[in-house]
PDB file of N, CA, C, O and CB in Angstrom:
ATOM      1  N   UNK A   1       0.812  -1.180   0.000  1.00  0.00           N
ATOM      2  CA  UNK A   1       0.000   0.000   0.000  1.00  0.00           C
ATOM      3  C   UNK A   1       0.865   1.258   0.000  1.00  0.00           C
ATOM      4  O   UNK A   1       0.457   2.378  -0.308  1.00  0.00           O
ATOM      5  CB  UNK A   1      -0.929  -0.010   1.190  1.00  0.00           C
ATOM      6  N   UNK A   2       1.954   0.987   0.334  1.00  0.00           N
ATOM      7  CA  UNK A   2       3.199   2.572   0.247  1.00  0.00           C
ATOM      8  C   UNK A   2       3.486   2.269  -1.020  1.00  0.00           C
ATOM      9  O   UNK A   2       4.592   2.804  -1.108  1.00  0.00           O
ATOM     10  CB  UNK A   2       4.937   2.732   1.367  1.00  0.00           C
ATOM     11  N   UNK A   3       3.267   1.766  -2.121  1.00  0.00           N
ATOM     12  CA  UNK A   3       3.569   2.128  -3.414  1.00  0.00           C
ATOM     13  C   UNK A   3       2.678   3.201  -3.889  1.00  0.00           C
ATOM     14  O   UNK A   3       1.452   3.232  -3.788  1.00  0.00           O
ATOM     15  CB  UNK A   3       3.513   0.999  -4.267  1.00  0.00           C
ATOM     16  N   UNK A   4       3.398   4.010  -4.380  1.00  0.00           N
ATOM     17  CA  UNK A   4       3.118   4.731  -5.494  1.00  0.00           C
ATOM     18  C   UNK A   4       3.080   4.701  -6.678  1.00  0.00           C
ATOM     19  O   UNK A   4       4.080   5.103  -7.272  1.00  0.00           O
ATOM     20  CB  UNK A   4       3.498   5.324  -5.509  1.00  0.00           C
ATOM     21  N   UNK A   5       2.003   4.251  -7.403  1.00  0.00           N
ATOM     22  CA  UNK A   5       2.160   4.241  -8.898  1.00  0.00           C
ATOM     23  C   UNK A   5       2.413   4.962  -9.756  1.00  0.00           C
ATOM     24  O   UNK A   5       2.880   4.605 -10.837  1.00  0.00           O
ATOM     25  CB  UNK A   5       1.479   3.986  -9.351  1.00  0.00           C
ATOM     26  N   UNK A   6       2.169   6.033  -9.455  1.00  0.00           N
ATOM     27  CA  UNK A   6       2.603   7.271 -10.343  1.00  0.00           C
ATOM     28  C   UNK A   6       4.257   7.619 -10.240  1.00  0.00           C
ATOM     29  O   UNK A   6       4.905   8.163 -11.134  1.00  0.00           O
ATOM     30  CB  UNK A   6       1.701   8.668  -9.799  1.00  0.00           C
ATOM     31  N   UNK A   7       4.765   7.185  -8.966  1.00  0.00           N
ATOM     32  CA  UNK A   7       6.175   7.789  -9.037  1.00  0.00           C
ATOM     33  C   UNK A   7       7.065   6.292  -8.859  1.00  0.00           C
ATOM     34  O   UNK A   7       8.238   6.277  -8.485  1.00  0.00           O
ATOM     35  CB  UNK A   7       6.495   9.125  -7.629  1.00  0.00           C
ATOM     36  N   UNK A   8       6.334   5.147  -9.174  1.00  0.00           N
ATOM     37  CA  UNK A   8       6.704   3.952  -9.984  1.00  0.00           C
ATOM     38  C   UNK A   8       7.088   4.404 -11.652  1.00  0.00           C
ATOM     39  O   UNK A   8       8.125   4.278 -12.303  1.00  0.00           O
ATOM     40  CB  UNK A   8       5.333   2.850  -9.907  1.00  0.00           C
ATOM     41  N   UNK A   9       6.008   4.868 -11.921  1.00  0.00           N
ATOM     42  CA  UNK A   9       6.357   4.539 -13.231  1.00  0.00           C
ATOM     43  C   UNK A   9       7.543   6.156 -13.949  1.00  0.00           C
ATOM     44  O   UNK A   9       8.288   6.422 -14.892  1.00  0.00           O
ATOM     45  CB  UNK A   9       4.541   4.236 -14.143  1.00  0.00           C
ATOM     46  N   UNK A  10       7.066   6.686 -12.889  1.00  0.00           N
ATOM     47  CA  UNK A  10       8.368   7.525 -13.466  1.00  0.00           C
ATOM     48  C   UNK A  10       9.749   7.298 -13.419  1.00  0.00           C
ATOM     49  O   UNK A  10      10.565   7.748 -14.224  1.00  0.00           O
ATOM     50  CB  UNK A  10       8.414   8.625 -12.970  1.00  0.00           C
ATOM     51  N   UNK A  11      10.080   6.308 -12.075  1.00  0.00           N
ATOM     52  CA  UNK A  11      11.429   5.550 -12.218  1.00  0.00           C
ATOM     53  C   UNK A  11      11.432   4.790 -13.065  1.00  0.00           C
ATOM     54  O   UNK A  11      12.428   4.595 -13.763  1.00  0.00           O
ATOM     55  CB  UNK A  11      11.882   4.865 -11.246  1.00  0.00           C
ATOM     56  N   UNK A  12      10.121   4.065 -13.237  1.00  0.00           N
ATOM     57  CA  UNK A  12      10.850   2.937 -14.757  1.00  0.00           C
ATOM     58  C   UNK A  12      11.169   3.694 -16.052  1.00  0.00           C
ATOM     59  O   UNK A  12      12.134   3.531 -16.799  1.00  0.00           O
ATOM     60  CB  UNK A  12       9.570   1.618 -15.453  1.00  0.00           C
ATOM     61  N   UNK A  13      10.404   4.342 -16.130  1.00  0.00           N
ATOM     62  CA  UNK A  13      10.536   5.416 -17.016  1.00  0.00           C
ATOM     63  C   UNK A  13      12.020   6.100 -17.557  1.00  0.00           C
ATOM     64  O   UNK A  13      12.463   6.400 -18.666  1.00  0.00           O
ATOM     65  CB  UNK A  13       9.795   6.379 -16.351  1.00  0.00           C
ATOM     66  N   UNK A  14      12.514   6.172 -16.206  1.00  0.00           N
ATOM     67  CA  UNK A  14      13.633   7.433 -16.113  1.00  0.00           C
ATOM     68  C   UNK A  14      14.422   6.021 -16.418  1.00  0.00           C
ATOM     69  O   UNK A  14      15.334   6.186 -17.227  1.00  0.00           O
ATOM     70  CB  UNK A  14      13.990   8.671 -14.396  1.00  0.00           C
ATOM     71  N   UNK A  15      14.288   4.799 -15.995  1.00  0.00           N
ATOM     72  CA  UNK A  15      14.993   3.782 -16.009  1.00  0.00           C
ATOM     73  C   UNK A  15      15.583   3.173 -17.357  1.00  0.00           C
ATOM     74  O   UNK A  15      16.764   2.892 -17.559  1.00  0.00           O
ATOM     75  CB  UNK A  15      14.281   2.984 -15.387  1.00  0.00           C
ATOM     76  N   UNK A  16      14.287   2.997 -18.427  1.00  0.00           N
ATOM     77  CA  UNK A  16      14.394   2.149 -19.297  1.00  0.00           C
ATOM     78  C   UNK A  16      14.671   3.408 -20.709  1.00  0.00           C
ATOM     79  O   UNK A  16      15.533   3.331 -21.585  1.00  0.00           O
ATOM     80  CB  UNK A  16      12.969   1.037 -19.244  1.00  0.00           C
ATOM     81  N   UNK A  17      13.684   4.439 -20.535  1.00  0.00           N
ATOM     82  CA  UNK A  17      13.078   5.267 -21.525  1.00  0.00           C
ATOM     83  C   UNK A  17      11.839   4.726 -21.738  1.00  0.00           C
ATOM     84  O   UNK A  17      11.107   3.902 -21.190  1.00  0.00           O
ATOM     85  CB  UNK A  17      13.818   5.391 -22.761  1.00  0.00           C
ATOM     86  N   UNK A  18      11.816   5.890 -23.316  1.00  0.00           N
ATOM     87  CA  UNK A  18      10.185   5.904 -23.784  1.00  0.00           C
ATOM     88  C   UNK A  18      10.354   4.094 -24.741  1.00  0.00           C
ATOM     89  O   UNK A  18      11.135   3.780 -25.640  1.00  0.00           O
ATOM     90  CB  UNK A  18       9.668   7.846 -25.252  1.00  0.00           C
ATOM     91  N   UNK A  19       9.292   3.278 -24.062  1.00  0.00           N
ATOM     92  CA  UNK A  19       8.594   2.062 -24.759  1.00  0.00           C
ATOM     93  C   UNK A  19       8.208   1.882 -25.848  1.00  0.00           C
ATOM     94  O   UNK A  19       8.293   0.846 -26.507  1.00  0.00           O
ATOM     95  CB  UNK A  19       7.708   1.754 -24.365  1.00  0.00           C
ATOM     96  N   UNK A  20       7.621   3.147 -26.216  1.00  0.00           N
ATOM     97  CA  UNK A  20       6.867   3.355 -27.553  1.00  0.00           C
ATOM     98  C   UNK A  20       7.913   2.872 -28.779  1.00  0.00           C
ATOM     99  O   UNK A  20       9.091   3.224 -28.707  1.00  0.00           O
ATOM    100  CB  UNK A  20       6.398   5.088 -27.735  1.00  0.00           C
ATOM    101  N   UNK A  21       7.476   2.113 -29.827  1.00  0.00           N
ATOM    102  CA  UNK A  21       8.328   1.981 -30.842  1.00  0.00           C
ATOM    103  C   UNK A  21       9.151   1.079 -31.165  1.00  0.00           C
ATOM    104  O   UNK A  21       9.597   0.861 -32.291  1.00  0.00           O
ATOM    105  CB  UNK A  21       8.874   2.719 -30.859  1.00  0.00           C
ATOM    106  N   UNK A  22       9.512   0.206 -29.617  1.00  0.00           N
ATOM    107  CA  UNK A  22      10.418  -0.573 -29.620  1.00  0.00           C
ATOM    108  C   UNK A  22       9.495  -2.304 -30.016  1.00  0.00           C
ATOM    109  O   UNK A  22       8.327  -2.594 -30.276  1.00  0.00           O
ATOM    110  CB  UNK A  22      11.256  -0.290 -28.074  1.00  0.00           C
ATOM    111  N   UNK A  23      10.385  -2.850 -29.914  1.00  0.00           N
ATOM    112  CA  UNK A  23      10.301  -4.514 -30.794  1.00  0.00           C
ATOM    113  C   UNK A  23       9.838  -5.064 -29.073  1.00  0.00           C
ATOM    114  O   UNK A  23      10.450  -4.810 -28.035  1.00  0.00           O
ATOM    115  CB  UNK A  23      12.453  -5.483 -31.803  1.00  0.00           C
ATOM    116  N   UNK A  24       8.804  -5.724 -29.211  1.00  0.00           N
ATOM    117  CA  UNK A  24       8.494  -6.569 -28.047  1.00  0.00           C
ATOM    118  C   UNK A  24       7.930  -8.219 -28.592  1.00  0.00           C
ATOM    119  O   UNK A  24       6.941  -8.404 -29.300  1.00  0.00           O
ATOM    120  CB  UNK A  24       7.235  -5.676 -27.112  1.00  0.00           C
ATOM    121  N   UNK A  25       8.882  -9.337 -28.030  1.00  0.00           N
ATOM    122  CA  UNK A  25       8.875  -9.969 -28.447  1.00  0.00           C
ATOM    123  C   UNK A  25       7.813 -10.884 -27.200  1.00  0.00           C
ATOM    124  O   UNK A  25       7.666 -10.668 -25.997  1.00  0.00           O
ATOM    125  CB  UNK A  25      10.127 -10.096 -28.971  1.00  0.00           C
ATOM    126  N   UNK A  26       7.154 -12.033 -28.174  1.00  0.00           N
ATOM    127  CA  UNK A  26       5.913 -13.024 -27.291  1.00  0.00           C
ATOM    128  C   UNK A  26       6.414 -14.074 -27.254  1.00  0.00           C
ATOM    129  O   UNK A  26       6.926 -14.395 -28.326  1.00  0.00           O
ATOM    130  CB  UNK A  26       4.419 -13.304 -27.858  1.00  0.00           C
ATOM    131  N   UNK A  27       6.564 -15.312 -25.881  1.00  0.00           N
ATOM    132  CA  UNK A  27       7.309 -16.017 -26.050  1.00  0.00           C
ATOM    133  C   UNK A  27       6.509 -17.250 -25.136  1.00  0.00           C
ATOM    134  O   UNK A  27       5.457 -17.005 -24.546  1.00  0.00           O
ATOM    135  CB  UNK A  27       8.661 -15.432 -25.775  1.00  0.00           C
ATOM    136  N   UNK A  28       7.061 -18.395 -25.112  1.00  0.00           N
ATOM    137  CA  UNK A  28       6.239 -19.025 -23.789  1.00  0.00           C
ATOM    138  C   UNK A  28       7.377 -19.585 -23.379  1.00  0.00           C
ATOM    139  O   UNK A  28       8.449 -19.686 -23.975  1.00  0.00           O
ATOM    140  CB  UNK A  28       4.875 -20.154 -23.945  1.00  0.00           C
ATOM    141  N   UNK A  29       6.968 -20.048 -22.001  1.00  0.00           N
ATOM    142  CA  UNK A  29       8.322 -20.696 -20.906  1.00  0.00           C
ATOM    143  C   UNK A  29       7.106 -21.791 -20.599  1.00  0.00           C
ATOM    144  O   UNK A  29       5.880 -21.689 -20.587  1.00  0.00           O
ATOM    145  CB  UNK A  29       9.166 -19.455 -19.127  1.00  0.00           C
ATOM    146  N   UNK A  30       7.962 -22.804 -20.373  1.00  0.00           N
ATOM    147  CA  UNK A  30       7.155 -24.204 -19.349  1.00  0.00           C
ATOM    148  C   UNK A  30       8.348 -24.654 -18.325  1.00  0.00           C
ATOM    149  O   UNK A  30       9.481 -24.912 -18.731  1.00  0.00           O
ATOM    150  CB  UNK A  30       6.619 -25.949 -20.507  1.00  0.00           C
ATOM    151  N   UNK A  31       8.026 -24.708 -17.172  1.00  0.00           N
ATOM    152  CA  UNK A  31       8.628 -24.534 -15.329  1.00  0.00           C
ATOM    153  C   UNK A  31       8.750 -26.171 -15.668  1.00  0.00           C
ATOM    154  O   UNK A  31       7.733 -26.842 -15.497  1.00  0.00           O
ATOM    155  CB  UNK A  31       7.181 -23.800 -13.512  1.00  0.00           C
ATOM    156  N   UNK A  32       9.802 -26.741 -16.080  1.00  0.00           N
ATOM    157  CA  UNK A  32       9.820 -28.045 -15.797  1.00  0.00           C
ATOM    158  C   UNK A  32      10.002 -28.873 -14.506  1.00  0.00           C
ATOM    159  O   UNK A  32       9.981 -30.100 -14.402  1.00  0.00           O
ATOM    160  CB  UNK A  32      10.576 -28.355 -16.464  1.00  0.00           C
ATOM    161  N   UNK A  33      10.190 -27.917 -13.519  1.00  0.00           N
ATOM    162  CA  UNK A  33      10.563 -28.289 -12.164  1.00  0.00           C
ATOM    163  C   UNK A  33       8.829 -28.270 -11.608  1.00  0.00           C
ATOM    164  O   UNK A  33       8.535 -28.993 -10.656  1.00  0.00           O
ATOM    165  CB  UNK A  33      11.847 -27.021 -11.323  1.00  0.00           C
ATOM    166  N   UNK A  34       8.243 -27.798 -11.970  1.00  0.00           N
ATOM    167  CA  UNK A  34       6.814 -27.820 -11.129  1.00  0.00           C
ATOM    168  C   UNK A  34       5.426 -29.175 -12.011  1.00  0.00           C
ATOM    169  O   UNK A  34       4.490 -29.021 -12.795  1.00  0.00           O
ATOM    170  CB  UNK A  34       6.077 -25.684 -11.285  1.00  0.00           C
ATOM    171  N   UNK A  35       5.893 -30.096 -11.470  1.00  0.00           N
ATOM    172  CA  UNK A  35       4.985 -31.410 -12.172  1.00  0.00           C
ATOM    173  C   UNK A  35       3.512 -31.697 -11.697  1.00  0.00           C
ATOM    174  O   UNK A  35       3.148 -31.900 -10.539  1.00  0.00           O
ATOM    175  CB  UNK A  35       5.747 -32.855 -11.852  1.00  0.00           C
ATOM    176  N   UNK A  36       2.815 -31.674 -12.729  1.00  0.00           N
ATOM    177  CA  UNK A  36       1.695 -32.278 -12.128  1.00  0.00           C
ATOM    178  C   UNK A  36       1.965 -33.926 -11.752  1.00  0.00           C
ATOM    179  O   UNK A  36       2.323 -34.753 -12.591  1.00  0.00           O
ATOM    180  CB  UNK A  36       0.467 -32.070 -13.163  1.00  0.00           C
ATOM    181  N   UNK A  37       1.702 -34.240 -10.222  1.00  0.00           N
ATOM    182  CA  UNK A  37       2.335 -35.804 -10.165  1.00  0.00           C
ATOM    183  C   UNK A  37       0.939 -36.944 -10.444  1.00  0.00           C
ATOM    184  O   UNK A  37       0.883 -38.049  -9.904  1.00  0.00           O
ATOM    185  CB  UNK A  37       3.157 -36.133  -8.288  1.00  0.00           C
ATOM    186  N   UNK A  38       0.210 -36.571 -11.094  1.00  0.00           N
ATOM    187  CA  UNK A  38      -0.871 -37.521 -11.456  1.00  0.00           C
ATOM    188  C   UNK A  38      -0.320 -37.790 -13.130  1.00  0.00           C
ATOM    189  O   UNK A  38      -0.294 -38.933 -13.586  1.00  0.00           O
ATOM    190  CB  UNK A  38      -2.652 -36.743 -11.232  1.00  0.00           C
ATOM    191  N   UNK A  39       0.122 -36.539 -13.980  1.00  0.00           N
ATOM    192  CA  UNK A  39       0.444 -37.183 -15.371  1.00  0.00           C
ATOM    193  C   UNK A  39       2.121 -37.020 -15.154  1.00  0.00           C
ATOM    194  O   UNK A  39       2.933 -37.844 -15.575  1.00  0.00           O
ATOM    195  CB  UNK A  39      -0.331 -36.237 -16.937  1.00  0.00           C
ATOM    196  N   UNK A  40       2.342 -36.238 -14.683  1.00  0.00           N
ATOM    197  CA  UNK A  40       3.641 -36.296 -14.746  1.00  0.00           C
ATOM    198  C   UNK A  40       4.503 -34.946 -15.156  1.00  0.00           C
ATOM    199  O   UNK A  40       5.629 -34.537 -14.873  1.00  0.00           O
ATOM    200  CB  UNK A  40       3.850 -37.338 -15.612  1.00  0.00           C
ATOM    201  N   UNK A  41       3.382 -34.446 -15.985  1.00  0.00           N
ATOM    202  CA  UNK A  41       3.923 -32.774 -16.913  1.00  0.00           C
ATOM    203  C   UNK A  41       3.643 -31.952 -16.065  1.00  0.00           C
ATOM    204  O   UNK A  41       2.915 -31.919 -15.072  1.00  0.00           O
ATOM    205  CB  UNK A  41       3.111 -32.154 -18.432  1.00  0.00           C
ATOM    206  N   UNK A  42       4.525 -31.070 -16.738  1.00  0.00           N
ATOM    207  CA  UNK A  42       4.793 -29.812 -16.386  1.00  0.00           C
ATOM    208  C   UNK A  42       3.248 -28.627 -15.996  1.00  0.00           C
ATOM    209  O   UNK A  42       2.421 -28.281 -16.841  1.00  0.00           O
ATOM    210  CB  UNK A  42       5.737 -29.361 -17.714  1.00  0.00           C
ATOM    211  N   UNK A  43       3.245 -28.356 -15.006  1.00  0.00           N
ATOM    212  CA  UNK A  43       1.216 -27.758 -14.781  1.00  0.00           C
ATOM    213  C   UNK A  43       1.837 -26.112 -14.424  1.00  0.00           C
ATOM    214  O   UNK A  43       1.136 -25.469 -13.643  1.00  0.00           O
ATOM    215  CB  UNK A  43      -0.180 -28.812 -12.683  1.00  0.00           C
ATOM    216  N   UNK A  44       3.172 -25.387 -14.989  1.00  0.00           N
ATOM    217  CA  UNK A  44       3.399 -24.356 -14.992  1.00  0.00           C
ATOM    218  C   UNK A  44       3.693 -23.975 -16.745  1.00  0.00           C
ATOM    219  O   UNK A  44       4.599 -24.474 -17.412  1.00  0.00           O
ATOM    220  CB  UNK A  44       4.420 -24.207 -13.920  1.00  0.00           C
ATOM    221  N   UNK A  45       3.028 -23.320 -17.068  1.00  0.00           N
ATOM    222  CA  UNK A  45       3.124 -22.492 -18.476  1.00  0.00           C
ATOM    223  C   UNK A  45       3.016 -20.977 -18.504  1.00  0.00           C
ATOM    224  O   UNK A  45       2.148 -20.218 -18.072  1.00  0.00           O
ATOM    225  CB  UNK A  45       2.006 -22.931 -19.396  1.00  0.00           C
ATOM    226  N   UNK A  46       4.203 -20.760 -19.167  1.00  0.00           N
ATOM    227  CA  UNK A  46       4.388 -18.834 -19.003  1.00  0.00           C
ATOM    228  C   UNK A  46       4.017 -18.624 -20.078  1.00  0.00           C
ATOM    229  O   UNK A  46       4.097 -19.460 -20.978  1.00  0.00           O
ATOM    230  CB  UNK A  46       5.920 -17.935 -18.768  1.00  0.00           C
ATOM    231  N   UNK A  47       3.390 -17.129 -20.255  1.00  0.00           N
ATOM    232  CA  UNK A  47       3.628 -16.085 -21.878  1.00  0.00           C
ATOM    233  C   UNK A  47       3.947 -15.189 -21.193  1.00  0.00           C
ATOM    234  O   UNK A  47       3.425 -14.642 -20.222  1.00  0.00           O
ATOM    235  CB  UNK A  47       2.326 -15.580 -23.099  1.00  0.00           C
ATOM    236  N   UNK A  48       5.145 -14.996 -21.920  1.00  0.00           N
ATOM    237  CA  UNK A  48       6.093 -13.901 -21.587  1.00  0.00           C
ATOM    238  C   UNK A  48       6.304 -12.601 -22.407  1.00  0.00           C
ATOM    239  O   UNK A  48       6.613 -13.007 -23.527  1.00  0.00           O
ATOM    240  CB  UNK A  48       7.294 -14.477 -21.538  1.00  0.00           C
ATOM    241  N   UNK A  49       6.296 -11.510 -22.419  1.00  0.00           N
ATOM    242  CA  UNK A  49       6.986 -10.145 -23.352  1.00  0.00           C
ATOM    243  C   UNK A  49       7.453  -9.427 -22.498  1.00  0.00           C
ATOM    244  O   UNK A  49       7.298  -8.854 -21.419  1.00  0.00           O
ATOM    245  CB  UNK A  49       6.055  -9.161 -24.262  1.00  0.00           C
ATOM    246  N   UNK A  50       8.467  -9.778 -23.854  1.00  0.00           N
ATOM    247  CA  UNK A  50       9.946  -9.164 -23.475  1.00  0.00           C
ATOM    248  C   UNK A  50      10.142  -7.886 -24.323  1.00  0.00           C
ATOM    249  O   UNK A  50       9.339  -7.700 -25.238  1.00  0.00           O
ATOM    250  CB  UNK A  50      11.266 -10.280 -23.835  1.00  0.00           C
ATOM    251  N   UNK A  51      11.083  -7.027 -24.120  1.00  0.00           N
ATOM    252  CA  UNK A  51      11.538  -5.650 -24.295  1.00  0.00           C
ATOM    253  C   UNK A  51      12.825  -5.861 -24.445  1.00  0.00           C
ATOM    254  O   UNK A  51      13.560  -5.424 -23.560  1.00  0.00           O
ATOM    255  CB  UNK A  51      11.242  -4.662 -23.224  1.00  0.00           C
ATOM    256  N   UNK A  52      13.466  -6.629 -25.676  1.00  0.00           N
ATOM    257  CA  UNK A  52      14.669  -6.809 -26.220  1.00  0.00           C
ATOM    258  C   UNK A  52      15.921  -5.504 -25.394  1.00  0.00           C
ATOM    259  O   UNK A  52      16.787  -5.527 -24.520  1.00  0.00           O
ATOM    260  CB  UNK A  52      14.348  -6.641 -28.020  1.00  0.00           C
ATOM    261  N   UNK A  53      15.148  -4.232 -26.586  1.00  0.00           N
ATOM    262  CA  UNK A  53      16.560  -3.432 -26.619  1.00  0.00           C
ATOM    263  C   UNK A  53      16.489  -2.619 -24.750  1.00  0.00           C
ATOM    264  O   UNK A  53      17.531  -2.055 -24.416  1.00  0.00           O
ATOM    265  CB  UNK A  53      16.514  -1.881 -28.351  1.00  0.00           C
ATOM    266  N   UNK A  54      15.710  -2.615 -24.056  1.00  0.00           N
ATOM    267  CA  UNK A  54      15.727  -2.201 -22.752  1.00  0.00           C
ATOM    268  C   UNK A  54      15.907  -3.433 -21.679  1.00  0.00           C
ATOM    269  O   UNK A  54      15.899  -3.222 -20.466  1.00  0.00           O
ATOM    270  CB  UNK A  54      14.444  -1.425 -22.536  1.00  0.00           C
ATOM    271  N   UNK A  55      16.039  -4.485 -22.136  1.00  0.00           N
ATOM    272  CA  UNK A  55      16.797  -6.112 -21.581  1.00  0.00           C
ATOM    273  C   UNK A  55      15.462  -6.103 -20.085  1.00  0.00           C
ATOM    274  O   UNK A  55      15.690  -6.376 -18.906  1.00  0.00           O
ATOM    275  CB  UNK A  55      19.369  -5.949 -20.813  1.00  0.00           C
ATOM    276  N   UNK A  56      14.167  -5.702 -20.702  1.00  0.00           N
ATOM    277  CA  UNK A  56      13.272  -5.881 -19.349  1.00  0.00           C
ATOM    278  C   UNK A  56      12.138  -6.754 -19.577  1.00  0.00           C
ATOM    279  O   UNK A  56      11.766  -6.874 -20.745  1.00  0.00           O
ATOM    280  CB  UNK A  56      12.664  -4.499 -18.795  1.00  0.00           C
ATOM    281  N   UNK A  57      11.557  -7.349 -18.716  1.00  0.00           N
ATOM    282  CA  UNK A  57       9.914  -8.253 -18.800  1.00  0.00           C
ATOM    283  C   UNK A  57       9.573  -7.772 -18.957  1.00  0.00           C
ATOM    284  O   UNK A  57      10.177  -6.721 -18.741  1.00  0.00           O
ATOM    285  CB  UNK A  57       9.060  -8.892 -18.122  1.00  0.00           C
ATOM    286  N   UNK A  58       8.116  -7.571 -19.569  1.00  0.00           N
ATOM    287  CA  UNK A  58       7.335  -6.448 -19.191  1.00  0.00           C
ATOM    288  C   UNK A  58       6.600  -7.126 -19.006  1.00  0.00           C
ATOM    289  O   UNK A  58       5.609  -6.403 -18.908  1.00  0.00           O
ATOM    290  CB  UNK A  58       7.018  -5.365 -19.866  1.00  0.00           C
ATOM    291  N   UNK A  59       6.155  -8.508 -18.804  1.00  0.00           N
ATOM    292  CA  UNK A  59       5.290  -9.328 -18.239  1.00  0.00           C
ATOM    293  C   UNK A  59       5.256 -11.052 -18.804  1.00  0.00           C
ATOM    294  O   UNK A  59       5.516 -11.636 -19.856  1.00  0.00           O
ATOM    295  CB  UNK A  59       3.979  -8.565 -18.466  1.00  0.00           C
ATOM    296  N   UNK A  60       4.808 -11.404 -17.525  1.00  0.00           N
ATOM    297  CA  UNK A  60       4.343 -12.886 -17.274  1.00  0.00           C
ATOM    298  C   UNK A  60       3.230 -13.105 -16.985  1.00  0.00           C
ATOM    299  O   UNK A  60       2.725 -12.511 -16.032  1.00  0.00           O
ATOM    300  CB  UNK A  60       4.898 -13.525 -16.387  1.00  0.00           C
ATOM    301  N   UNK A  61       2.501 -14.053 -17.746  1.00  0.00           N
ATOM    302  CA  UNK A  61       1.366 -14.899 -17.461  1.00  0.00           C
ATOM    303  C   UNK A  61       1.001 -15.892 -17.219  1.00  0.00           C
ATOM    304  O   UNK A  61       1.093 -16.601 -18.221  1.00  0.00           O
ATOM    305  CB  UNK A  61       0.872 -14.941 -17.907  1.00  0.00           C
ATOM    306  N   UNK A  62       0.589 -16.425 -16.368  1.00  0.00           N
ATOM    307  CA  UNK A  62       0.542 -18.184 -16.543  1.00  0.00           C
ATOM    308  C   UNK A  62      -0.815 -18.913 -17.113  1.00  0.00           C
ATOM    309  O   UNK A  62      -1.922 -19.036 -16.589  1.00  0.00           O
ATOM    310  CB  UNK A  62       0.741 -18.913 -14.964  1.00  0.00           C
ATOM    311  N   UNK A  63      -0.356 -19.308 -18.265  1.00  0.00           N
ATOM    312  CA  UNK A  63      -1.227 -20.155 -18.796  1.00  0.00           C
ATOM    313  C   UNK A  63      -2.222 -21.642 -18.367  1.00  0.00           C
ATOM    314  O   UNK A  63      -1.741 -22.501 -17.629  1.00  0.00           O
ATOM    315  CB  UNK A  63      -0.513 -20.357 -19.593  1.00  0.00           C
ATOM    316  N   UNK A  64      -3.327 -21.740 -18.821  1.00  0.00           N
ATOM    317  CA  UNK A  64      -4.025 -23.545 -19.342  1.00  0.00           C
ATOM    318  C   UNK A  64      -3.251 -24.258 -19.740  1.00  0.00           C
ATOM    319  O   UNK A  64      -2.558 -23.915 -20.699  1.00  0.00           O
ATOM    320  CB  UNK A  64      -5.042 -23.788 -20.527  1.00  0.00           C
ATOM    321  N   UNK A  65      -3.086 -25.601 -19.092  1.00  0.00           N
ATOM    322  CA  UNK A  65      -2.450 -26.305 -19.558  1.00  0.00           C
ATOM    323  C   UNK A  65      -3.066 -27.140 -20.836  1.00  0.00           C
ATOM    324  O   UNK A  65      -3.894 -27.959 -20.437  1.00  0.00           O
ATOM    325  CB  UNK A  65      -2.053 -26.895 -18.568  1.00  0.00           C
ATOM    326  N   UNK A  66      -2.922 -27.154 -21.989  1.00  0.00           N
ATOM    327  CA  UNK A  66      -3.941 -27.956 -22.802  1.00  0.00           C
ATOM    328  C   UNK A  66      -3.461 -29.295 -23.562  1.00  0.00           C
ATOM    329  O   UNK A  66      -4.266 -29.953 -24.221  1.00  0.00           O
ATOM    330  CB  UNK A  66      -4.500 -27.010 -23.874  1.00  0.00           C
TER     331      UNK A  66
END
């Protein structure tokens, strides 16, 4: 609750630069360390984008396993 969002995003800001324009790439990750132990697979699935030329996440999701 002591975050500030507004003066969050001005450090990332001041951090990375302006976002706009740049190449963001979509990717998926699967957590092979986290098993479902009834089949055996993997029951962690990421989608990830990434921000190549500023080397940052800009987010994770965890997916359905299908």
């Amino acid at each position: 609750m002591a975050l500030q969002p507004g003066a969050l995003l001005a450090v990332m800001q001041q951090w990375v630069g302006e976002l706009g324009g740049k190449h963001l790439a979509i990717d998926g990750k699967v957590s092979r360390g986290a098993k479902d132990p009834e089949t055996g697979k993997s029951s962690l699935h990421l989608l990830r984008a990434w921000v190549g030329e500023a080397s940052l996440s800009a987010g994770n999701v965890p997916c359905a396993v299908l």
